[in-house]
N, C-alpha and C positions, 0 to 999 in steps of 0.2 A: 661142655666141660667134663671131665674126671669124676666122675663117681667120687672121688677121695676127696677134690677141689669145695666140691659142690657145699652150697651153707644154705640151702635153700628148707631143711628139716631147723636147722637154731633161726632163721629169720622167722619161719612159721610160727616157734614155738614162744620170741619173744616178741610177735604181734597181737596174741590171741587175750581176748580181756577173759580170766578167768576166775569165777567168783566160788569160793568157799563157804557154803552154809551147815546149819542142822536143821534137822527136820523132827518133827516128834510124830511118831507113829503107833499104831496101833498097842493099847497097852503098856503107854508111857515108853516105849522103845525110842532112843535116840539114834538118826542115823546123818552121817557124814554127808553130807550130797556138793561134788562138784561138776560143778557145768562152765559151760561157755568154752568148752575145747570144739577145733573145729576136725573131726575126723578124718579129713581128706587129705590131711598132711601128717596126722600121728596114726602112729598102730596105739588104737584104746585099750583092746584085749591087753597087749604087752603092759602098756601104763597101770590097766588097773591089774591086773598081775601083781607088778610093784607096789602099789600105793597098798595092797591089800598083806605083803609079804612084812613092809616096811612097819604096819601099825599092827603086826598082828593081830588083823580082823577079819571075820568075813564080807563077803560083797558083792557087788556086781555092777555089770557095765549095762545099760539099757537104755533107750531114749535119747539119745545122745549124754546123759548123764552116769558117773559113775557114783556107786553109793556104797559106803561102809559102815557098817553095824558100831555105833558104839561114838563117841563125842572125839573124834580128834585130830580139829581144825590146825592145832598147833603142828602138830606131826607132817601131817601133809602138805601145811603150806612150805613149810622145811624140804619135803622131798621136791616137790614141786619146782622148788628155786634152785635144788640141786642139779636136777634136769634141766635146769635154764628158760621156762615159764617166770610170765609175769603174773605173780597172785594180787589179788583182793580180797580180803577177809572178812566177812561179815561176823 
């Protein structure tokens, strides 16, 4: 098929069960953690790029997890759905 055709990146994206948590870290630090993306069909770096431009926070992508500095489940599941992901929200 067309590169253009193709819907094989939005099937990916609205297959993938992906869960939204916080975490409490060192120092009463809250940080943002979501998982359950599967890499092999997204560009992460890009995503968490976004996820981190979008809540102006810092962050990072590691472990197959991306994780942002600071509580904000609400924000991301928003962008998340904007990109056409199916969230879970803990």
């Amino acid at each position: 098929m067309p590169e253009e055709l193709c819907m094989c990146e939005q099937i990916a994206k609205e297959q993938q069960q992906i869960r939204i948590l916080t975490d409490t870290r060192r120092y009463g630090k809250v940080v943002t953690v979501v998982e359950g993306i599967d890499s092999s069909d997204i560009d992460m770096e890009d995503l968490a790029r976004k996820l981190k431009t979008r809540c102006a926070a810092g962050g990072t992508y590691k472990d197959g997890r991306i994780e942002l500095q600071g509580d904000h489940k609400k924000k991301v599941k928003e962008v998340l759905e904007e990109l056409g992901f199916s969230v879970e929200s803990r």
